[in-house]
C-alpha positions as CSV (number, residue, x, y, z in Angstrom):
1,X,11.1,14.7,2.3
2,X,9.9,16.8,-0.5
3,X,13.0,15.8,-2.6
4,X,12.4,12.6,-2.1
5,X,9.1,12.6,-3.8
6,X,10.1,14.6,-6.2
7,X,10.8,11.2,-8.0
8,X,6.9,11.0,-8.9
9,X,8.1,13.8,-11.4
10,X,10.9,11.3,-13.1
11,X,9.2,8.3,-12.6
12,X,5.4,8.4,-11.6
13,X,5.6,4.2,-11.8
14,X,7.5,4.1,-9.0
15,X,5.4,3.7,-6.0
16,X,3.5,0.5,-5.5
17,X,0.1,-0.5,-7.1
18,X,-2.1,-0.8,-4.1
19,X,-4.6,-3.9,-4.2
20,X,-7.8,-4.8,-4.1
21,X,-10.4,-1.8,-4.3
22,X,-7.7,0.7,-4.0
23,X,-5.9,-1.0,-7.5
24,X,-6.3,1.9,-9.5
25,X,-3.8,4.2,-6.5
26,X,-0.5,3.6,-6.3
27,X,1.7,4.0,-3.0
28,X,5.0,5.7,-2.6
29,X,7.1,4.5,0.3
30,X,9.5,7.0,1.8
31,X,11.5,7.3,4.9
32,X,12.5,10.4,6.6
33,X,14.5,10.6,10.6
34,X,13.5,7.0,11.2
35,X,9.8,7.5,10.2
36,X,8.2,5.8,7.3
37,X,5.6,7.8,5.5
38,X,3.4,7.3,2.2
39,X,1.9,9.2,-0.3
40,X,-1.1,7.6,-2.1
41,X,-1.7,9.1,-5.5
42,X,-3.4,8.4,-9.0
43,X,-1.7,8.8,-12.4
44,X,-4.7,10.6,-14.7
45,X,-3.2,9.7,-18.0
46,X,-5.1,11.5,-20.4
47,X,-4.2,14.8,-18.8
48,X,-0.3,14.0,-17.8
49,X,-1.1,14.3,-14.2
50,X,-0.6,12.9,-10.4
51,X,-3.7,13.7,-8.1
52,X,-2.2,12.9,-4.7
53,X,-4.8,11.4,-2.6
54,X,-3.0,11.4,0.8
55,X,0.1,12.1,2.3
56,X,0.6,11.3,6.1
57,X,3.0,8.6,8.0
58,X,2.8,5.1,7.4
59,X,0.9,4.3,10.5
60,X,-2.5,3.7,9.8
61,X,-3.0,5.6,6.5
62,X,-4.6,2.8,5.1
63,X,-7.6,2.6,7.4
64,X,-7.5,6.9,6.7
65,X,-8.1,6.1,3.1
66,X,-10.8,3.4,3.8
67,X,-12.6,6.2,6.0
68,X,-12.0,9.0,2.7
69,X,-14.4,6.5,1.0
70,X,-11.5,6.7,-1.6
């Protein structure tokens, strides 16, 4: 799975803006053996940098990230 998010490095557009009060993180969508996982993050622009946020399996990550207070 690590290679395949090795295309933040390429690309850091790639994953999906997320909405609402979570607009500013984007959301990378990956599969790996039949599971779907995602990796929130943040591009920080004036320093050429991707703070990930979380990384877990698809199922509820989204209420995780809610409970961060992120």
């Amino acid at each position: 799975m690590r290679n395949k998010a090795d295309v933040l490095k390429e690309n850091p557009l790639s994953g999906e803006v997320l909405k609402g009060r979570h607009r500013a993180y984007r959301s990378l969508h990956l599969g790996y053996k039949g599971v779907q996982y995602r990796i929130i993050y943040r591009i920080i622009s004036s320093v050429q940098m991707i703070m990930v946020v979380l990384a877990d399996k698809r199922e509820n990550i989204y209420k995780r990230l809610e409970e961060q207070g992120v």
